[in-house]
C-alpha positions in Angstrom: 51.6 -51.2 51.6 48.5 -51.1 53.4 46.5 -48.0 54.4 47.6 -48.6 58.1 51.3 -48.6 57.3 51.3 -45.3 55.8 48.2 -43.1 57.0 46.6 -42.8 60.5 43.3 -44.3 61.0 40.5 -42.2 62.2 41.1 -43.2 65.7 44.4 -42.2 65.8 43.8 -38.7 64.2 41.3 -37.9 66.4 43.9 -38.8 69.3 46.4 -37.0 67.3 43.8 -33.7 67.8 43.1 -34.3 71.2 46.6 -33.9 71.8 47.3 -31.1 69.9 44.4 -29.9 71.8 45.5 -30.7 75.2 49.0 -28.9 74.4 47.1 -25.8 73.4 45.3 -25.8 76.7 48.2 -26.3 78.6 50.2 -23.3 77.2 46.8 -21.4 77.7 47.1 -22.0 81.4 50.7 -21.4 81.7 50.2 -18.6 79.9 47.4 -17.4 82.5 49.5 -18.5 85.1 51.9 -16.1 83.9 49.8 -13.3 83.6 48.1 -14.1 87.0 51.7 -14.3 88.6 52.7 -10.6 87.1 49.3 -9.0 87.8 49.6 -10.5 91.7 53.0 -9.7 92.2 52.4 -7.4 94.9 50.1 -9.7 96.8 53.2 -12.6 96.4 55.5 -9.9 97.8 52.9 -9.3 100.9 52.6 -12.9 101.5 56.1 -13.1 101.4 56.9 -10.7 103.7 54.3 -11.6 106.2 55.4 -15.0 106.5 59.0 -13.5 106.7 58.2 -11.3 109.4 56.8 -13.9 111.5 60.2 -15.3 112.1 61.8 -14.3 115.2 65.9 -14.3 115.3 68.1 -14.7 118.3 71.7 -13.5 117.4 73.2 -16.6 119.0 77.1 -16.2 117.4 77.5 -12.6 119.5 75.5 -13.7 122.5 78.2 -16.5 122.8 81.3 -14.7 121.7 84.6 -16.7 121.3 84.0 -19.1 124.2 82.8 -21.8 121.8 83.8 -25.5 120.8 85.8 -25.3 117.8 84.1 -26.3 114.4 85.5 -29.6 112.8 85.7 -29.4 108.8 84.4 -32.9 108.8 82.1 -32.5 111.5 78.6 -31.9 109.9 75.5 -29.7 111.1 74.4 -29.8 114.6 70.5 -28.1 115.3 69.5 -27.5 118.7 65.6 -27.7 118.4 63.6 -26.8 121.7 59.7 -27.4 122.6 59.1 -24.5 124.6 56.2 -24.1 127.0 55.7 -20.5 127.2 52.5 -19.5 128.5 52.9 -16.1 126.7 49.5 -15.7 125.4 46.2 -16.3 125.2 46.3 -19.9 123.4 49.6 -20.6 124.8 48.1 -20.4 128.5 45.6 -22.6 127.7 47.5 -25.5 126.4 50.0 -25.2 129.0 47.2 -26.0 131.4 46.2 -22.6 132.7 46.5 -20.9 135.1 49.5 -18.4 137.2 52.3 -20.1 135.4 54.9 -17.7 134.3 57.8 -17.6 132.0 59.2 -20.4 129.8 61.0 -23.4 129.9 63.1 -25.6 127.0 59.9 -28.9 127.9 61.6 -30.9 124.6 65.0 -30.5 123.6 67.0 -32.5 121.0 70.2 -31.6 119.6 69.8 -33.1 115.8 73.4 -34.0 114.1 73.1 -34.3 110.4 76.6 -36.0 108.9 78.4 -34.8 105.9 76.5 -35.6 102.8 73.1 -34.7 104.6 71.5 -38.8 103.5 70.9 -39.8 107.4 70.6 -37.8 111.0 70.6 -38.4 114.5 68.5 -37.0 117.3 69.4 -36.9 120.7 66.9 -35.8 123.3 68.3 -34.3 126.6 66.1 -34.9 129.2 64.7 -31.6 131.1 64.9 -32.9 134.4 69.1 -33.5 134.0 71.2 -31.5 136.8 73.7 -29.7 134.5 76.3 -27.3 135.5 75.4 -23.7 133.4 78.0 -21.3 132.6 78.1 -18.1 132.9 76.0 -16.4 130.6 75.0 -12.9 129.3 71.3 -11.5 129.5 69.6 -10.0 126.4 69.3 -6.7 128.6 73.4 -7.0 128.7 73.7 -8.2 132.8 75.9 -11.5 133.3 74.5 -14.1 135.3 77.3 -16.1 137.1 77.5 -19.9 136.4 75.8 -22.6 138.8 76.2 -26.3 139.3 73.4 -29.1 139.8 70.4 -27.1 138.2 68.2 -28.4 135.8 68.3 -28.4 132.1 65.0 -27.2 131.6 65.3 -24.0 134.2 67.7 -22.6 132.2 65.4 -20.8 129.3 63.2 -19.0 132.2 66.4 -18.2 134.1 68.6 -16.9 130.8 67.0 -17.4 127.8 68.3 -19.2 124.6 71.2 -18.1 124.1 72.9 -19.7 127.4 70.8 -22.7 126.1 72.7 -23.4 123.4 76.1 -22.7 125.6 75.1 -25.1 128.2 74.6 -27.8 125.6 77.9 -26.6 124.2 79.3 -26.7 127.5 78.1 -30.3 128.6 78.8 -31.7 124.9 81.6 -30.5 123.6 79.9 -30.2 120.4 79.8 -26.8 118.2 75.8 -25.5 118.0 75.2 -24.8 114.0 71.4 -23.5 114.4 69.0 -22.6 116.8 65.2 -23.7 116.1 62.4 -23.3 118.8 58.7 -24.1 118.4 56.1 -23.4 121.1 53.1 -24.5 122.3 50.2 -23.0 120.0 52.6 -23.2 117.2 53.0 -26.9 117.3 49.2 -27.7 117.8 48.6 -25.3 114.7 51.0 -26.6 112.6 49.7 -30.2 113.3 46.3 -29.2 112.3 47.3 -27.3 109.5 49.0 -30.9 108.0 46.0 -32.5 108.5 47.0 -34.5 111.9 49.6 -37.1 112.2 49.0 -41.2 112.4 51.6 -42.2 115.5 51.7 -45.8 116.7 50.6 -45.5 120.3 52.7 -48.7 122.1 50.3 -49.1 124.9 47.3 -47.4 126.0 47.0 -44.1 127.4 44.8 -42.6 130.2 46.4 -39.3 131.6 44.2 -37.5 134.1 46.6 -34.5 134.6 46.0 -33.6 130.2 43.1 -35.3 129.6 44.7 -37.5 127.2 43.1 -41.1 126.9 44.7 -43.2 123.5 44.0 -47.0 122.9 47.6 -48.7 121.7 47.8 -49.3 118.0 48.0 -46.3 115.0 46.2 -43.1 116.1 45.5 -40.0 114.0 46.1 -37.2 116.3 45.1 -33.5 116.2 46.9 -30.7 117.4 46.0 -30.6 121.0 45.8 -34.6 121.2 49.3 -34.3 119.4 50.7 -31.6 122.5 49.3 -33.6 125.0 50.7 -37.0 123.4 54.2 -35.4 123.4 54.0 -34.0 126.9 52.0 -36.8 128.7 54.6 -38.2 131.6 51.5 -39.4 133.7 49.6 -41.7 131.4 53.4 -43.6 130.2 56.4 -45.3 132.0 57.2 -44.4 135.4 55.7 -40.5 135.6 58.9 -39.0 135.1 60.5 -37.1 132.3 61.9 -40.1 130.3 59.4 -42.1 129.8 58.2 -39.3 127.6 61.1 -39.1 125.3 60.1 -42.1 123.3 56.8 -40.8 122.5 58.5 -37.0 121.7 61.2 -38.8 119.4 58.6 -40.9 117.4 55.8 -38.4 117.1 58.7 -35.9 115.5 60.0 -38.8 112.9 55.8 -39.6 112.1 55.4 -35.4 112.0 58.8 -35.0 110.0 57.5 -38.3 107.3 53.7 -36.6 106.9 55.3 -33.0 105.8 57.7 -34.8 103.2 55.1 -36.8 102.3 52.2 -34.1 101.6 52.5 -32.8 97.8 53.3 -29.2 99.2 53.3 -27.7 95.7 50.3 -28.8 94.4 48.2 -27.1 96.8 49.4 -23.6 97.4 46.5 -22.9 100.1 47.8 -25.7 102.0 51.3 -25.0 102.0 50.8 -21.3 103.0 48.4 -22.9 105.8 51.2 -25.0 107.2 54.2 -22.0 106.3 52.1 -19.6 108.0 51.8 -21.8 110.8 55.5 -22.4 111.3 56.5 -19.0 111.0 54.4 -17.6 113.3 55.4 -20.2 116.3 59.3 -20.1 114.9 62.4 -18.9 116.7 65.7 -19.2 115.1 69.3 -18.3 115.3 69.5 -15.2 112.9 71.3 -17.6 110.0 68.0 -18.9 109.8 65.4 -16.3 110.9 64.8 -15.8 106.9 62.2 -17.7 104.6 65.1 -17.8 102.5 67.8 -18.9 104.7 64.8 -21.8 106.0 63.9 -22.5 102.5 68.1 -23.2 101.6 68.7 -25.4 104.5 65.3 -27.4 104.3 66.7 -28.0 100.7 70.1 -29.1 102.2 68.3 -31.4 104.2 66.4 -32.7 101.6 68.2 -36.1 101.4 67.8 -37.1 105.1 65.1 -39.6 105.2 62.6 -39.3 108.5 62.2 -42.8 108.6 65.9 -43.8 109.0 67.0 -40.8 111.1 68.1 -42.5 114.5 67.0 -41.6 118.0 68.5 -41.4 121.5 67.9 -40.4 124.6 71.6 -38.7 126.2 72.5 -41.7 128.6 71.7 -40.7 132.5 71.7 -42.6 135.7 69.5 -41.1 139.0 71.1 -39.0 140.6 72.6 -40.1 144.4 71.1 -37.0 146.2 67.8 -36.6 144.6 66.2 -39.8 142.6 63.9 -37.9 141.0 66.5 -35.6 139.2 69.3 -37.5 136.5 72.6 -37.0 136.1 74.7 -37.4 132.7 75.9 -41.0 132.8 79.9 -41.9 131.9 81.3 -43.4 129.9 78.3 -43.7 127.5 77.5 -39.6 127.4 80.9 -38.9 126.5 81.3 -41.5 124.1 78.0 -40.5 122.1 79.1 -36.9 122.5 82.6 -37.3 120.7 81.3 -39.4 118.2 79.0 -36.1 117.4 81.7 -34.1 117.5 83.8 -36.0 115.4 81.1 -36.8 112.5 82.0 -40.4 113.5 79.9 -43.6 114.4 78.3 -43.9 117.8 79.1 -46.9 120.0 76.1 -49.3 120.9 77.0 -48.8 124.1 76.6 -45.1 124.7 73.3 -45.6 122.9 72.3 -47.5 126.5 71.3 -45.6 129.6 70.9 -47.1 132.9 68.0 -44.8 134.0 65.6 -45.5 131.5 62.2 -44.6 132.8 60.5 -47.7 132.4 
């Protein structure tokens, strides 16, 4: 036999050393790691309960009491998420435009169905400017406020707060409210800047005088603000009111939802306390979730779902007869998209169709 068939060459040895080399240096840096994780645990622990304590939790199960829709074995997770536009706040006033507003409204709300199995979703926006009947609900200082018909979604937050939120969407739909998740103002501009900014496809250009937003159609990287202003502009797209916005809101949270999955999170630990930070501090949840841990386990759950084949839909509505510029649940499509929420089923292409559209 030759010399190659039965000893390395010189090449290989010295690729044999450099590997024996490289494994040395990577248990040296493990083994600093270690070290550096022991000798820091304290500062881990800080961090950790900083970012925990940012989290504020609304006890939604004994706001709400028995009066509930029942929970379906086969029926899934249903998340109420709401953009809210406190002006609570320095920063918050300021995006919000300024100025003597008071108090809060729900200005984004989507109630976010994720099926057995967790591989797909669903998001349907309600628009804010739907006449809904709210029930009666209880106040967080303990009064009861008694139930009215014909206001509008987005009044109920100011008038109530979140708890009667999530019972007027249980009310209307029928469908039983797993989590709570609300995000406001500053939170989401700091949380888009802490990603880096998110690339949206703008459909058509954009000149809103009201926000000072001005976008030329085609992909867009947006900041924070230009990202708060993109999702709240109902000036600069479709007829000025409230739906012509939902498109934009439903495709900036699919682009926002595919950038964080997208990011290598773990291999840049500044970055991901940046953006975890971020979250926290503009998060409130249902207390099931007002954890790091309990977010951490259910972002994990929901690890399978796929942003970019989530579906979208606006609840069907039609203007309402008394006052055009207010909308009114539309039937039969809202029930039918309802009940195939509530039963974990498919929904019909035609309660996917609303005959106000905002166009």
């Amino acid at each position: 036999m030759s010399n190659d068939e039965t000893t390395p060459g010189p090449r290989a040895s010295r690729r044999a050393a450099k590997l024996r080399k490289r494994r040395r240096g990577l248990k040296i840096t493990l083994g600093v790691l270690l070290v550096l994780l022991l000798a820091t645990g304290g500062t881990l622990y800080w961090l950790y309960s900083q970012l925990d304590g940012n989290i504020k939790g609304v006890d939604i199960n004994k706001a709400l009491g028995e009066d509930r829709p029942e929970k379906l074995p086969t029926s899934g997770q249903n998340l109420l998420v709401l953009g809210s536009d406190s002006r609570a706040g320095a920063e918050n006033k300021e995006l919000g435009g300024g100025g003597s507003v008071g108090g809060a409204r729900s200005d984004t709300a989507m109630v976010v169905h994720i099926p057995e199995g967790r591989s797909k979703a669903v998001a349907v926006s309600i628009p804010r400017d739907t006449l809904v009947t709210r029930p009666e609900c209880v106040k967080d200082d303990g009064s009861t406020v008694a139930g009215k018909e014909r206001v509008m979604f987005n009044s109920v937050y100011a008038q109530v707060g979140p708890a009667c939120v999530v019972k007027t969407v249980e009310k209307m739909s029928g469908v039983r409210v797993d989590h709570y998740l609300e995000i406001n103002f500053a939170g989401f501009k700091d949380l888009v800047d802490a990603i880096g900014g998110v690339t949206v496809d703008v459909p058509q250009d954009i000149d809103d005088k009201a926000s000072g937003l001005s976008l030329t159609a085609g992909p867009q990287k947006l900041n924070g603000t230009e990202s708060l202003a993109y999702v709240r502009t109902r000036h600069g797209i479709g007829d000025g009111s409230d739906l012509g916005r939902i498109g934009l809101q439903q495709q900036f949270l699919m682009a926002l939802l595919s950038e964080v999955k997208s990011q290598d999170l773990l291999g840049s630990p500044t970055n991901s306390y940046k953006i975890a930070k971020s979250a926290t501090q503009s998060l409130t949840t249902d207390s099931g979730l007002a954890s790091l841990t309990s977010l951490a386990e259910f972002a994990r759950s929901m690890n399978g779902v796929d942003p970019a084949s989530m579906e979208t839909i606006m609840l069907p509505v039609a203007y309402d007869k008394i006052d055009p510029n207010r909308v009114i649940a539309s039937e039969p499509q809202s029930g039918q998209l309802w009940k195939a929420i509530r039963e974990d089923t498919t929904i019909p292409e035609e309660a996917k169709k609303s005959p106000a559209t905002g166009g």
